[in-house]
N, C-alpha and C positions, 0 to 999 in steps of 0.2 A: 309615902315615899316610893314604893316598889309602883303604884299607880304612873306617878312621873317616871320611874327609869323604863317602865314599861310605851310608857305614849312617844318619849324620845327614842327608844330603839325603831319604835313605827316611825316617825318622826325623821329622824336624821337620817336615813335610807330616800328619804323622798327632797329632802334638805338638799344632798348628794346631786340626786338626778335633776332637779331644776336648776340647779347651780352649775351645771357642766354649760350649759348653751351661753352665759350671760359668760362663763369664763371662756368660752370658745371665741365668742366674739370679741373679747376684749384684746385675744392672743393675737387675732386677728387682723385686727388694729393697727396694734402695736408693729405688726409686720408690713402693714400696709402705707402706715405713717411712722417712718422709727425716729427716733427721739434725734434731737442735735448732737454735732459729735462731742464728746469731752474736750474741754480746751485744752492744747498741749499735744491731743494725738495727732496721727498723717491726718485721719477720717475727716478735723477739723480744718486740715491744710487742703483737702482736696475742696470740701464745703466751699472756703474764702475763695477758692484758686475759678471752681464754679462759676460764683456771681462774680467774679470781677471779670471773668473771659463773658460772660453775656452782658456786664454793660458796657465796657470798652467795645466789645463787637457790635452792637445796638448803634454807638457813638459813634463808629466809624462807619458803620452802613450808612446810616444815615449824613452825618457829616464832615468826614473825612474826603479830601481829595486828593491823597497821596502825591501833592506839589502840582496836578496837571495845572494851575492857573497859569502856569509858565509858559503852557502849551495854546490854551485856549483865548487866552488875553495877551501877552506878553507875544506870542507868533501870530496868531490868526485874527486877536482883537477883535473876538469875538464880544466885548463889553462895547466896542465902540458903535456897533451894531443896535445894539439894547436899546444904551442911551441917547445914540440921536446926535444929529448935529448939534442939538438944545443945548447938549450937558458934556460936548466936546467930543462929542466922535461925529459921524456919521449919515447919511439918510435920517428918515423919519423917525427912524426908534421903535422900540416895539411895546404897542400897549400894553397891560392888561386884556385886553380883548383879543387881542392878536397874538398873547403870550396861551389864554384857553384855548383858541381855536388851535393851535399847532399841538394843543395833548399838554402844555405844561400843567402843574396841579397846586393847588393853594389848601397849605397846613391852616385847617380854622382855629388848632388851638393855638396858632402861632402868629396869626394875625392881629395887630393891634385892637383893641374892645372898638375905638373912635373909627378906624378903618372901617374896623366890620361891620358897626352900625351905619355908616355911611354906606355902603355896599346894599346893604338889607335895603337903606330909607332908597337908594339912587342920587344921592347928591354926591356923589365921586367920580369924578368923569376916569370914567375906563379908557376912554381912548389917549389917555394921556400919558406918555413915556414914565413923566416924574415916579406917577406912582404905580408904574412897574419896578422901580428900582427903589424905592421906597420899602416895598413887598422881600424884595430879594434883601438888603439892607435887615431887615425884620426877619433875615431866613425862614418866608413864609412859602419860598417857592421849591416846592420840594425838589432835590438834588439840585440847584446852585447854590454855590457859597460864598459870599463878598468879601472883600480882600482890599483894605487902602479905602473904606468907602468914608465919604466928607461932604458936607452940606445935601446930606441928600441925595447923594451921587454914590456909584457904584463905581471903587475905583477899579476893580479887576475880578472878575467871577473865574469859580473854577468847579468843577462837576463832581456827581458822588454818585455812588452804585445808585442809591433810590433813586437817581433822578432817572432811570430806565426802568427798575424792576421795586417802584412805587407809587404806587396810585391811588386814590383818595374814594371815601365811601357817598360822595356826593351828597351829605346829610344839610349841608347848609343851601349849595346851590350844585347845579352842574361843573364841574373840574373841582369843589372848593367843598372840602370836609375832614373827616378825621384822617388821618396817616394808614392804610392797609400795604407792609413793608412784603416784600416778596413775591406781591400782584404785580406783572408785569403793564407797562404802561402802553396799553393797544389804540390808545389816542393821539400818543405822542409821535412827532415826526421830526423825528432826530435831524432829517438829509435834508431838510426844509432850515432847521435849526442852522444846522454849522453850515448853509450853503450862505445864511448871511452876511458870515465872514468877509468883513472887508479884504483882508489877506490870506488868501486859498496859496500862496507857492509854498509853501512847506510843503503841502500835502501833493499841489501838481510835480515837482522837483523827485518824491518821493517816487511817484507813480510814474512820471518821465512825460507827461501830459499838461496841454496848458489848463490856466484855471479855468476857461469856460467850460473844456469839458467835465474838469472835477463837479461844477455845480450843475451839470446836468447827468449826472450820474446822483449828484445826490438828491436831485429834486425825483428821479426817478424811484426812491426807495419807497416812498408815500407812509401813511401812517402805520407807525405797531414794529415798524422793521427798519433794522441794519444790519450793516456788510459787515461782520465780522474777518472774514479772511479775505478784504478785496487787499490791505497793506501788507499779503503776503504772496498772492498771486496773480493781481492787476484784474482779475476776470469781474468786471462789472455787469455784465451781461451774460442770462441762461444762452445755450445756441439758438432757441425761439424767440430770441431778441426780447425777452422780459426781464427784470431785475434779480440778480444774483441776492440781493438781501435777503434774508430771512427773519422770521416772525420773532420779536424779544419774547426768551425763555421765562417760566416763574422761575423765582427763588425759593417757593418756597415748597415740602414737602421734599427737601431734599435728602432727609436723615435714612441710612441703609443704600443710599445708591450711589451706583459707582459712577457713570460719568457723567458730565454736566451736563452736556452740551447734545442738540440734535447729532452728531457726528461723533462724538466721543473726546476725543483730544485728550485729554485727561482727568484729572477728581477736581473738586471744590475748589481748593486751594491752588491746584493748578491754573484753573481759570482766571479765578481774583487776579493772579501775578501774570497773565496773560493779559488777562483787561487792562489794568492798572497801569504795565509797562507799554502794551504795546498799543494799545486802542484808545486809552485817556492820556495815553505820553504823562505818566507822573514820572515820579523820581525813584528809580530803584534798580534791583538787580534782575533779568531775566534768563535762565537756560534752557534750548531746550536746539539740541543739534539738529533736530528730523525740521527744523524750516534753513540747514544748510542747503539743504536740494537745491542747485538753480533752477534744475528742469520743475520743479514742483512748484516752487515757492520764490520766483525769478527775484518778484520785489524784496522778500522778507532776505534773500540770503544778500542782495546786494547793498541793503541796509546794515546787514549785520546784525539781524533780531536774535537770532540762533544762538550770542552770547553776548545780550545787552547790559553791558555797564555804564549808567550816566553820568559816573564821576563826581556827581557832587551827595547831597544826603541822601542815603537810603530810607527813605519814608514809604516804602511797600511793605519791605520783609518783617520788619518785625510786629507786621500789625493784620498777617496773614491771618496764625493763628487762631485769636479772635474773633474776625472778619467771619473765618467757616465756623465758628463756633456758635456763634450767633444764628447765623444761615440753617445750619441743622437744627435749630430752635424754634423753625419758623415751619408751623403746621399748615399742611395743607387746608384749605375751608371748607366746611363741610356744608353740603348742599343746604340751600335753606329749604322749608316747608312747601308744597306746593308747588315747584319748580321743576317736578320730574313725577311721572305716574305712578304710584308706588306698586300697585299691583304688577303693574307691566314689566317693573325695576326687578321685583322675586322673582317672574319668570325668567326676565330677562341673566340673572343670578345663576339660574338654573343651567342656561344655555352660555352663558360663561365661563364658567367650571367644566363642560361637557362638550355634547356635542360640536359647535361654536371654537371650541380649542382654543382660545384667548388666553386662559390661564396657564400654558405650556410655555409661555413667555413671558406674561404679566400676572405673576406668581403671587398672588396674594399672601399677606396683607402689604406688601411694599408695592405690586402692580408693574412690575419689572424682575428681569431676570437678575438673581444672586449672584454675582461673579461678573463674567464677561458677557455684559447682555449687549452686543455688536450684530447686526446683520446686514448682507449686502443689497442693494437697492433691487438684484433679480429674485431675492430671498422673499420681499416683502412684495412684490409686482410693482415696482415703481424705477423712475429711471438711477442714475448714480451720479447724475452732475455734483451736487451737494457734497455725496460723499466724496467725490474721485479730490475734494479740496483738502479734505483731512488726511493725515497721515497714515491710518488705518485703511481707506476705499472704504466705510462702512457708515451706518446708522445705528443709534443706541434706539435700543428698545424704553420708549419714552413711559416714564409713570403716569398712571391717569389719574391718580387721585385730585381734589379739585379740580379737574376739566371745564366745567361750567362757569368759572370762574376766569379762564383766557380762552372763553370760544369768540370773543368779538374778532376777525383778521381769516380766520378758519383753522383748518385743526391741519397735522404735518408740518413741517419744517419751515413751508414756504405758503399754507392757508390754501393748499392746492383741495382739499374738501370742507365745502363750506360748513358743511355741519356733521354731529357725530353720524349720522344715519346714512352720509352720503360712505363718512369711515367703511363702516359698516359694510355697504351694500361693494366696497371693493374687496373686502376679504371675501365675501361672498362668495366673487366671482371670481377671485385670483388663490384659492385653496377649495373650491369647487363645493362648500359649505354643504349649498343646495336647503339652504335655509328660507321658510313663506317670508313675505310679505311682512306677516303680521311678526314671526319671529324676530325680525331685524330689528321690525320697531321696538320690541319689546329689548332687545340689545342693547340699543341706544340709549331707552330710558335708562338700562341699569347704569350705564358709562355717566350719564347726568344725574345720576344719586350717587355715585365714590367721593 
């Protein structure tokens, strides 16, 4: 007996200490994954309150078009474009083939099985309107949405955020694979798209210009890019007589920062009810006095955008919310394997935190300044057309995290350097770095590993 209380006093001393790590771990855990809330507490009401704001916000990214079919079919008849004289509108129609080649993009898992095997075999003839509209009909066509459609026919389309800042991972063919929501679509050529438009006077009426020139402004914007603030201050062209568009933003990566947009304008949700009201013409309410300016904003104030009410259902605001909810759920991509040198990337690491100064403004881990990350176009060494459009004079300090991921168009506002290295080689020069050759490059890489 005294033998056992003796072996377990040794014993249960060593019991103690191996038993602390497995319980440490386990605390650990627990802390790291905490259990569901209890039914009945708040803890369980914010849980539900969670997942219904990320899939309503999902559903509406993806397929909500806060009424614009009003705008887009119903004024511009843009559907009658699509389908052709074939199926009662228009011209030729626009195939499938001529829907890829202008950057539209096809959900595979949305596509009918018979379709798709047709598509795989080549017994579908792509140049055939039908089954463009077919495709849209099957809301295969990522960001339009059919409305009234009958025998095969698209009675009226109307648009959705994806269909600018969603693009597909091309696993089945080129344009045509799974959904990547917050990739901006650098294929897509929006001014090509709505220059279709059998009826441009809404938009010429608006701008005070007949329609020819509207579709040569918009044929000017080319692929990857729109004019955001041309319906509020008429400027379709830089003074170098090049296009005023600029490059479509990602969506995604946006969680911790403040403003949306190359220029600032305001947060998340400001945006969405900027788009929404004033650029897809859906059905809602908008505020915002600073496009009262005539001198600024000659179109936007004689419109009346500065406090737009359109009288009938409000289908923007109450689905704002959501909308940014979602939005901040949507992670930046992280570089794939192989795609950026990695030794050069730790250097280049090195030289981003330090010397380089990059980090005094793209403040790791968000890669953007906390607060008011705003600066002037002589701040950064670039000109201020851009900004002199937004209400501030200014330029947001843009996040780079997935960078590699919207380099096709070029990098800044407007694709003015084609690649991150050319980025580079202007800070270089315009904060007097005085960084080699080889440094830059090595900069660069790190910029194609965030």
């Amino acid at each position: 007996m005294r033998a056992k209380l003796a072996l377990l006093v040794l014993i249960g001393p060593c019991i103690v200490v191996l038993g602390l790590p497995l319980l440490r771990d386990r605390l650990h855990a627990q802390r790291a994954a905490p259990a569901a809330a209890a039914p009945g507490t708040f803890d369980a009401v914010i849980e539900q309150n969670h997942g219904d704001l990320f899939n309503r916000g999902r559903q509406i990214f993806r397929g909500d078009t806060f009424g614009d079919e009003r705008f887009w079919s119903d004024t511009l008849k843009l559907h009658q474009a699509i389908g052709g004289a074939r199926f009662g509108g228009t011209g030729p129609g626009v195939s499938p083939a001529t829907a890829l080649a202008v950057g539209l993009k096809l959900d595979v898992d949305l596509i009918p099985r018979p379709v798709l095997s047709a598509i795989a075999n080549r017994t579908i003839d792509l140049n055939d309107p039908g089954n463009t509209l077919a495709l849209i009909n099957a809301r295969a066509v990522i960001g339009v949405m059919p409305f009234g459609g009958a025998n095969g026919q698209a009675q009226t389309v109307g648009l959705t955020c994806a269909f600018c800042h969603s693009t597909v991972d091309d696993s089945f063919a080129p344009g045509i694979g799974h959904r990547l929501d917050g990739w901006p679509n650098r294929d897509l050529n929006v001014g090509a798209i709505v220059a279709l438009s059998p009826d441009l006077s809404a938009v010429a009426g608006l701008l005070q210009v007949d329609q020819a020139t509207v579709r040569t402004v918009l044929t000017s914007w080319g692929p990857g890019k729109f004019d955001a603030e041309l319906f509020l201050d008429g400027k379709a062209f830089r003074p170098d007589g090049r296009t005023a568009a600029t490059l479509i933003p990602p969506a995604f990566g946006l969680a911790g920062v403040n403003m949306h947009t190359y220029t600032g304008w305001g947060s998340v949700p400001y945006w969405n009810a900027f788009v929404a009201n004033l650029e897809m013409h859906g059905s809602g309410v908008f505020y915002d006095p600073r496009l009262n300016d005539k001198v600024k904003f000659p179109v936007a104030a004689r419109a009346g955008f500065g406090n737009l009410r359109t009288g009938g259902d409000d289908g923007i605001t109450s689905r704002l919310a959501a909308l940014q909810f979602y939005q901040l759920a949507i992670p930046a991509p992280a570089a794939p394997a192989g795609s950026f040198d990695q030794r050069a990337a730790d250097r280049g690491q090195q030289l981003f935190n330090g010397p380089a100064r990059c980090a005094s403004c793209h403040v790791p881990p968000l890669f953007t300044e906390p607060g008011w990350a705003m600066h002037t176009g002589e701040e950064i060494g670039i000109d201020d057309f851009q900004a002199s459009r937004s209400p501030d004079g200014r330029y947001r300090t843009t996040p780079l995290k997935g960078l590699w991921a919207h380099a096709k168009g070029g990098f800044y506002h407007d694709g003015r350097y084609p690649t991150l290295l050319a980025v580079v080689q202007h800070y270089n020069q315009t904060f007097n770095l005085r960084m080699t050759d080889t440094e830059m490059i090595d900069l660069a890489e790190y910029l194609k590993s965030l």
